[in-house]
C-alpha positions as CSV (number, residue, x, y, z in Angstrom):
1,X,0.0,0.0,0.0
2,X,1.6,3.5,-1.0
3,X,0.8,6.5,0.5
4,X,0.1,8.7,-2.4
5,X,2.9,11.4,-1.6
6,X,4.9,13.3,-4.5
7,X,8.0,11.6,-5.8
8,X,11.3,13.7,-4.5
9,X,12.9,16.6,-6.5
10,X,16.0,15.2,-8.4
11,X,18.4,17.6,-10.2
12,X,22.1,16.6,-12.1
13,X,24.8,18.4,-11.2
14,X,27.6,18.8,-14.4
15,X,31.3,18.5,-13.0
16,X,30.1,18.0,-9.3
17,X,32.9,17.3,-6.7
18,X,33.0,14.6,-4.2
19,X,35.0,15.8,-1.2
20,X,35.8,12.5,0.7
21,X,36.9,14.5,3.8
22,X,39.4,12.1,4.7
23,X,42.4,13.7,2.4
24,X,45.1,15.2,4.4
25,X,44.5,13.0,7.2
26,X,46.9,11.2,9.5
27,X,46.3,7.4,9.3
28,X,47.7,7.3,12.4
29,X,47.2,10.3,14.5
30,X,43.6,10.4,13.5
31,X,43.9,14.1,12.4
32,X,44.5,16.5,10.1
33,X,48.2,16.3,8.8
34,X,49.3,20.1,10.5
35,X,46.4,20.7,11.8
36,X,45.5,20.1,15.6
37,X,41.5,19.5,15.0
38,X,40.1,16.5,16.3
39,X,38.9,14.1,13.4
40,X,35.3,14.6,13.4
41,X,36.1,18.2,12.6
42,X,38.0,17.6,9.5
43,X,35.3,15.0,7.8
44,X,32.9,17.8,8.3
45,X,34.2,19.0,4.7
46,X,32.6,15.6,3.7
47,X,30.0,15.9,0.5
48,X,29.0,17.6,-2.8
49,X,30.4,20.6,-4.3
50,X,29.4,22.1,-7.7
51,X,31.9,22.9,-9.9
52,X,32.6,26.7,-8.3
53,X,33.0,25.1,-5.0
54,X,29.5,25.7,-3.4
55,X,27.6,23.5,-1.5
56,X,24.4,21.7,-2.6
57,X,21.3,21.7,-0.8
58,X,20.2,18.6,-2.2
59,X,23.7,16.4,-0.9
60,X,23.4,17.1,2.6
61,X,24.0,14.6,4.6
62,X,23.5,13.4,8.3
63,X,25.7,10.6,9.6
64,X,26.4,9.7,13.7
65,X,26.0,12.9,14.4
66,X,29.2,14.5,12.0
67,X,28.3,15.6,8.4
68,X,26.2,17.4,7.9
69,X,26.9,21.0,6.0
70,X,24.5,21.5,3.5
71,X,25.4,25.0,4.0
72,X,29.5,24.7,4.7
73,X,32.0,26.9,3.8
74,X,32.4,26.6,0.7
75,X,35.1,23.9,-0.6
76,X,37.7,25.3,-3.1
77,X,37.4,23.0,-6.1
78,X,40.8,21.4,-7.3
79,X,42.2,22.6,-10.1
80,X,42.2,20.0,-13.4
81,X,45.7,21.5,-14.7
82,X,47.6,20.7,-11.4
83,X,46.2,18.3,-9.6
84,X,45.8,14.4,-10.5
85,X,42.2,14.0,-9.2
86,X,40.1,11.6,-10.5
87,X,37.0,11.7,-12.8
88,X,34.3,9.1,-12.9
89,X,32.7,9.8,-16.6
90,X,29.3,9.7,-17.5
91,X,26.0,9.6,-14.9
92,X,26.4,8.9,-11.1
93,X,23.6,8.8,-8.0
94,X,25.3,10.2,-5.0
95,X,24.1,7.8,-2.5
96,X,25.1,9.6,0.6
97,X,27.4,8.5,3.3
98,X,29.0,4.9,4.6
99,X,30.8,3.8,7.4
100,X,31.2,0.1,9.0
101,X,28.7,-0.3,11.4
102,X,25.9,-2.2,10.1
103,X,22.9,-0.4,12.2
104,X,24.3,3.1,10.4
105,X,24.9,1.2,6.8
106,X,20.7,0.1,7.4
107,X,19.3,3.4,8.9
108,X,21.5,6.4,7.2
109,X,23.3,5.0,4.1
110,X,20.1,3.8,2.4
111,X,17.7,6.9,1.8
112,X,18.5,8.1,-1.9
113,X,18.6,4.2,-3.1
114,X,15.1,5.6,-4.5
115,X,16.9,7.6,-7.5
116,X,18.2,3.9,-8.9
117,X,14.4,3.9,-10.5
118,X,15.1,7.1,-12.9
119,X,18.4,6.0,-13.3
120,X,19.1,2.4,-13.6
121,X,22.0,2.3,-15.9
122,X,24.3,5.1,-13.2
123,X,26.7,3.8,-10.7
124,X,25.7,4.7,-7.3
125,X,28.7,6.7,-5.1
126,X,29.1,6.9,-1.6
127,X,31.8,8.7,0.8
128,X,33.8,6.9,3.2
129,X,32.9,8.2,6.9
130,X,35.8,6.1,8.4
131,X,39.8,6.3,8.0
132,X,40.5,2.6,7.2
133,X,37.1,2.1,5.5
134,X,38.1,1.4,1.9
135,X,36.0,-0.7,0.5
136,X,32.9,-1.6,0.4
137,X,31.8,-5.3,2.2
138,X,30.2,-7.9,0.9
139,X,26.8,-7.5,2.4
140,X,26.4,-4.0,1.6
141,X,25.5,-4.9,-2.0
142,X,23.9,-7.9,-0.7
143,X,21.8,-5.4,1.0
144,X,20.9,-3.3,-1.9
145,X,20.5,-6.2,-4.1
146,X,17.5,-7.5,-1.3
147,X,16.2,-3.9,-1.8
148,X,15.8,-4.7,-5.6
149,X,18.8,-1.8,-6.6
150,X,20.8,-3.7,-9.2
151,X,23.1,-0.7,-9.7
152,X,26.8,-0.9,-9.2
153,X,28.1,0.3,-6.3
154,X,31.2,2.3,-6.0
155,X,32.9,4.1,-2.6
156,X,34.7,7.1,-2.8
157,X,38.1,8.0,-0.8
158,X,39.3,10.6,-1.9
159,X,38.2,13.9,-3.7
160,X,36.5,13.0,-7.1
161,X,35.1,14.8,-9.8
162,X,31.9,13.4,-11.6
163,X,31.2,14.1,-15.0
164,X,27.0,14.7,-14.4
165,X,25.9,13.8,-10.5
166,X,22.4,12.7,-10.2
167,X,21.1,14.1,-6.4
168,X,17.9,13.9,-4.6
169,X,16.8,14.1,-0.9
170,X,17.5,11.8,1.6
171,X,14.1,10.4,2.4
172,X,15.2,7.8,4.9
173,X,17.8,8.7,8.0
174,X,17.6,8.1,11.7
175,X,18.8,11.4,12.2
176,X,16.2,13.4,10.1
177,X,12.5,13.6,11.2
178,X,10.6,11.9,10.4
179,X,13.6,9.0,10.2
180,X,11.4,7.7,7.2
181,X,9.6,9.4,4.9
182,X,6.1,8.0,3.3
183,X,7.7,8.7,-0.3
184,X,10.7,5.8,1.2
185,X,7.8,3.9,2.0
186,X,6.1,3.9,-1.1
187,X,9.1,3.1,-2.9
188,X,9.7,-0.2,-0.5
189,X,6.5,-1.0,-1.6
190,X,6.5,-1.0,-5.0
191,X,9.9,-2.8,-4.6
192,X,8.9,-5.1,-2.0
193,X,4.9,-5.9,-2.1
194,X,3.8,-8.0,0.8
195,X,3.0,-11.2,-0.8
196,X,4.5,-14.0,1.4
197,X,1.9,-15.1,4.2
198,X,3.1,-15.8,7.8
199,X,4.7,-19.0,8.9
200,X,2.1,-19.7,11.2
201,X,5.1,-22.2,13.6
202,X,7.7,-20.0,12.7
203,X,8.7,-17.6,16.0
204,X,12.2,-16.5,16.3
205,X,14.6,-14.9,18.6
206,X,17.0,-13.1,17.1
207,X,20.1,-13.5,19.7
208,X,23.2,-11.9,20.0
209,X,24.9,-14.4,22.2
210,X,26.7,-15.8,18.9
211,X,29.2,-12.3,18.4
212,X,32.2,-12.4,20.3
213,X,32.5,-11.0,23.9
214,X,33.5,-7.5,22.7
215,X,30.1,-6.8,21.2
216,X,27.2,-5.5,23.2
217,X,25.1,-8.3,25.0
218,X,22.8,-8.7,28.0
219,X,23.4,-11.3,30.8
220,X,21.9,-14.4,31.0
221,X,20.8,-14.3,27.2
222,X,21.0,-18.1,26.8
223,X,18.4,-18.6,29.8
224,X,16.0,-16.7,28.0
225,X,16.8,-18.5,24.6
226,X,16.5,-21.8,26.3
227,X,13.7,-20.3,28.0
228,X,11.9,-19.6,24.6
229,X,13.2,-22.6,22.5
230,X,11.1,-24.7,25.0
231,X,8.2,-22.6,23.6
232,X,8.9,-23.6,20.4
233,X,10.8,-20.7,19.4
234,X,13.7,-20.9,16.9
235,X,16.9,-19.3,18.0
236,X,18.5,-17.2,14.8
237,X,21.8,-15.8,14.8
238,X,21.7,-13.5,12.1
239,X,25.4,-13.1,11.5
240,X,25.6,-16.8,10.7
241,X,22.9,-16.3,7.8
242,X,23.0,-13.9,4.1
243,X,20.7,-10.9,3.9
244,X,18.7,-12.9,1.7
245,X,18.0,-15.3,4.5
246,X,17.6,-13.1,6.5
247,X,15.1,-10.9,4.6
248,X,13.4,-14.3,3.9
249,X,12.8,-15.4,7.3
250,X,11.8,-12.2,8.7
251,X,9.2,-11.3,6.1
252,X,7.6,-15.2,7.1
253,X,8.2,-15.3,11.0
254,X,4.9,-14.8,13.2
255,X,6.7,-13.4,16.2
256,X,9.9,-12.1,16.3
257,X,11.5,-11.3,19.8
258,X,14.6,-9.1,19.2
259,X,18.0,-9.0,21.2
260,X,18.4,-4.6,21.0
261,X,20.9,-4.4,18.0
262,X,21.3,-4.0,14.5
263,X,19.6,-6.9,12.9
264,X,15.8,-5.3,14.2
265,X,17.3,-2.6,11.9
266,X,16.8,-4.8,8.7
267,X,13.9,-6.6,10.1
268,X,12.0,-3.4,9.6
269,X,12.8,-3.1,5.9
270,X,11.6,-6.4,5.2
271,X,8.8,-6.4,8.2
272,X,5.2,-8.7,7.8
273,X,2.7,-5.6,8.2
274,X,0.6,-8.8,10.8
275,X,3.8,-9.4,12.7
276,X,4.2,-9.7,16.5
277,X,7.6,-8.1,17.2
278,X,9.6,-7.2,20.5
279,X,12.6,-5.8,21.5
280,X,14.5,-6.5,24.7
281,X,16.6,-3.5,25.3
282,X,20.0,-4.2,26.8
283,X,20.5,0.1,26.8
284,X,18.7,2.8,28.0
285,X,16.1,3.7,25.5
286,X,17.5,6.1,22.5
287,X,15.1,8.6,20.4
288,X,16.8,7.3,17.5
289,X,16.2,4.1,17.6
290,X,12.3,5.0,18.8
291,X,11.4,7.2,16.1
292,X,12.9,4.8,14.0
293,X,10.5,2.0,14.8
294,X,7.6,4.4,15.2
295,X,8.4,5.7,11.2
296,X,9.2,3.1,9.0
297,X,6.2,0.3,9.7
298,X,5.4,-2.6,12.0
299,X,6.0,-0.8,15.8
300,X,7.8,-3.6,18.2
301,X,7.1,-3.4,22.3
302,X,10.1,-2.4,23.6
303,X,10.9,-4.3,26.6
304,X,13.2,-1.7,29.0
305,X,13.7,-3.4,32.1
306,X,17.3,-2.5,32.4
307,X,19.1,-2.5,35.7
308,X,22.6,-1.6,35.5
309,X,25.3,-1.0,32.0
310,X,29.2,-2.9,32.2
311,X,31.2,-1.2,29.8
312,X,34.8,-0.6,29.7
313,X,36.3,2.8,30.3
314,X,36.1,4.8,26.9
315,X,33.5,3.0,25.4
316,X,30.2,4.0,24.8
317,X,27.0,1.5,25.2
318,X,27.5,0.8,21.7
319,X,29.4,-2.4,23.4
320,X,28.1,-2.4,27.0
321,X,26.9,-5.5,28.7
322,X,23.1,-4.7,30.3
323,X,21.6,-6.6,33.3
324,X,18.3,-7.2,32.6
325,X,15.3,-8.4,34.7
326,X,14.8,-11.0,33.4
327,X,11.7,-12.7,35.4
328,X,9.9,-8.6,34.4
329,X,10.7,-9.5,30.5
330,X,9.5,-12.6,30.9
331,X,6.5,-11.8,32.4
332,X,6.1,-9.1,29.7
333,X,6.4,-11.1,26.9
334,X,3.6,-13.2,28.5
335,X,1.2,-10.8,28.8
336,X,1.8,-9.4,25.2
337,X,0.7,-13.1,24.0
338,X,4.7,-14.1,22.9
339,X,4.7,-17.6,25.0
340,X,1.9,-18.3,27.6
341,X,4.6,-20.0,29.8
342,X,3.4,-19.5,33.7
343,X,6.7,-20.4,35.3
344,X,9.6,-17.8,35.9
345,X,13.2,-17.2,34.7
346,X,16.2,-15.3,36.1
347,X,16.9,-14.3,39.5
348,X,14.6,-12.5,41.7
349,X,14.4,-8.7,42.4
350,X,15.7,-9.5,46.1
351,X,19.4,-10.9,44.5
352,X,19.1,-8.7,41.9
353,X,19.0,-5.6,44.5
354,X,21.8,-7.3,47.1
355,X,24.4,-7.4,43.9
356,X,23.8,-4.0,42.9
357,X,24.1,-3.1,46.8
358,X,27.7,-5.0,46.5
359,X,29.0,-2.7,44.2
360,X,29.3,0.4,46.1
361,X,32.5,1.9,46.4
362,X,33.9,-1.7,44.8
363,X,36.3,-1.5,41.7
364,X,37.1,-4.5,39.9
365,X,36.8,-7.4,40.3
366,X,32.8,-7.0,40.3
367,X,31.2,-8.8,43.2
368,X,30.1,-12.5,42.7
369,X,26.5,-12.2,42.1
370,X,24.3,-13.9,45.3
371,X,22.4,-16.3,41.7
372,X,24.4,-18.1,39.5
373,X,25.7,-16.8,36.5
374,X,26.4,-19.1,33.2
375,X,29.6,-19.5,31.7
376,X,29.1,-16.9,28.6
377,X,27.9,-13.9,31.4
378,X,31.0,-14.6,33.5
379,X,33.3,-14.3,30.3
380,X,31.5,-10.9,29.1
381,X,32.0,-9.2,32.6
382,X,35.3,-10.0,32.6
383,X,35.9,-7.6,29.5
384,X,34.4,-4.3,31.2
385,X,35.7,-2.9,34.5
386,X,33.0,-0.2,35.3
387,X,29.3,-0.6,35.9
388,X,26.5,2.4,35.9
389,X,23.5,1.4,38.0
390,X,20.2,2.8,36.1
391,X,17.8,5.8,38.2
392,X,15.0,4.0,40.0
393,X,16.6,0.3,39.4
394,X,14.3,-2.4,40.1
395,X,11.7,0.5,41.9
């Protein structure tokens, strides 16, 4: 079902200039070579020029929070007779910006795939956002193959000049409101039409207790796996499986119970409209990630009964470890008609509350909790060495 809106403006741009941002950078230092400025402030010269150097309205870009600069200073264009810069001849789609993190690549890398359609013939371009990120993987044109964009993809590193630059607004970002716009929408859609029925015995949940212990996890996941796979739930660890799978299985799954990460990210491009879908957050609750799931389509019940955050000094939450309550997300998955299980899992509010009491003015090592912990828990604790106790824990 489409929502009727107006297709986006589209206008070419003749001997546009990519500035990948990242030339004159330090590999190393992770700054400017000479120049004292953190590294975030450097990429901020990251985008589309016009031949004269100015800025285009319809290139700007929003990316973790550090390009942005529609209306930058302008960029002084480099000159053909001195310097050896590059020139990709014929018709390009500026696709906007990539990094590595797969969430990003999903929710801000994807939202001018919609120009392909006028243009299917142009490569599609898109800036590095990362030093060291000089290619593009695998699964990122698996990705945009799933969307139905057979283009060829090409990412830029350094300063390139296009002979005619196709540009268009960026309909779908987590960093723009809304995240996704109904034209985005219309064109999954027509791309995407919801044909497949539901697998009436297929439930999944999508676990993260597969990625190494660096990556961000919750405690005691593989009690509530077990806990599920004796409701007949089937435990999928995306990373294991292509984006064809995945988009596969998540378009036929009745319910779909979500470890918070990424992977609930391409669920919601390939989403069942009937689908029962929650998310147990490991993090405190982002606006992002919210208006994300209240945009694009199906809206999961976020599960936030957090207690307390291990990370390791430096790091954000990107990688932290969450204690959860578990018996409270169990109890809330009954009641939203996920399992009709009666019993209970995971230690009680009363243990839960004496560990947390340990930790006062303790350093590592954390306090051995007063409930046992399985070997995979023990293992990710012993990466982090600081813990943050959430406001109001277990009130």
């Amino acid at each position: 079902m489409t929502t009727g809106e107006a297709p986006p403006s589209i206008r070419i741009v003749q001997n546009a200039v990519l500035v990948a941002g990242l030339d004159g950078l330090d590999a190393s230092s992770g700054q400017a070579v000479g120049d004292p400025v953190p590294l975030r402030e450097p990429l901020r010269r990251i985008g589309v020029r016009t031949a004269d150097g100015t800025p285009d309205p319809l290139a700007s870009v929003r990316y973790r929070n550090r390009f942005v600069r529609a209306h930058a200073a302008p960029f002084a264009p480099p000159d053909a007779s001195t310097e050896d810069t590059p020139t990709l001849a014929g018709l390009s789609i500026f696709g906007g910006v990539i990094g590595p993190q797969f969430g990003h690549q999903v929710t801000q890398s994807l939202g001018r795939l919609w120009l392909a359609d006028q243009f299917p013939t142009a490569r599609i371009v898109f800036l590095a956002a990362n030093l060291g990120f000089d290619r593009l993987p695998g699964y990122v044109t698996d990705l945009v193959r799933a969307l139905g964009v057979a283009n060829r993809l090409e990412l830029i590193t350094s300063t390139t000049t296009c002979e005619a630059l196709a540009l268009g607004p960026d309909i779908c970002n987590l960093e723009r409101r809304p995240s996704v716009q109904p034209q985005f929408l219309d064109w999954r859609a027509r791309h995407d039409p919801v044909s497949d029925r539901l697998d009436a015995d297929l439930d999944l949940y999508v676990s993260r207790s597969g990625l190494g212990l660096a990556n961000g996890q919750f405690l005691q996941e593989i009690a509530l796996e077990h806990a599920l796979a004796a409701q007949g739930y089937q435990v999928f660890h995306p990373q294991d499986a292509t984006i064809a799978v995945q988009a596969a299985t998540y378009r036929r799954a009745r319910r779909v119970i979500f470890a918070d990460g990424s992977a609930a990210h391409l669920w919601s491009l390939f989403a069942h409209p009937k689908a029962k879908v929650a998310i147990v957050l490991r993090r405190p609750p982002d606006r992002h990630f919210a208006a994300w799931f209240r945009a694009i389509g199906p809206k999961p019940a976020m599960l936030d009964h957090g207690i307390a955050d291990f990370t390791r000094r430096g790091e954000g939450n990107q990688r932290s470890v969450g204690l959860v309550d578990l018996r409270a997300v169990w109890d809330r998955l009954r009641d939203l008609g996920f399992h009709d299980d009666p019993a209970q899992i995971g230690p009680s509010k009363a243990d839960l509350r004496d560990w947390l009491a340990a930790f006062s003015g303790r350093k590592t090592p954390f306090p051995r909790p007063p409930f046992a912990l399985d070997d995979r828990s023990r293992a990710l604790l012993g990466l982090r060495n600081r813990i943050t106790i959430r406001p109001r824990a277990l009130t």
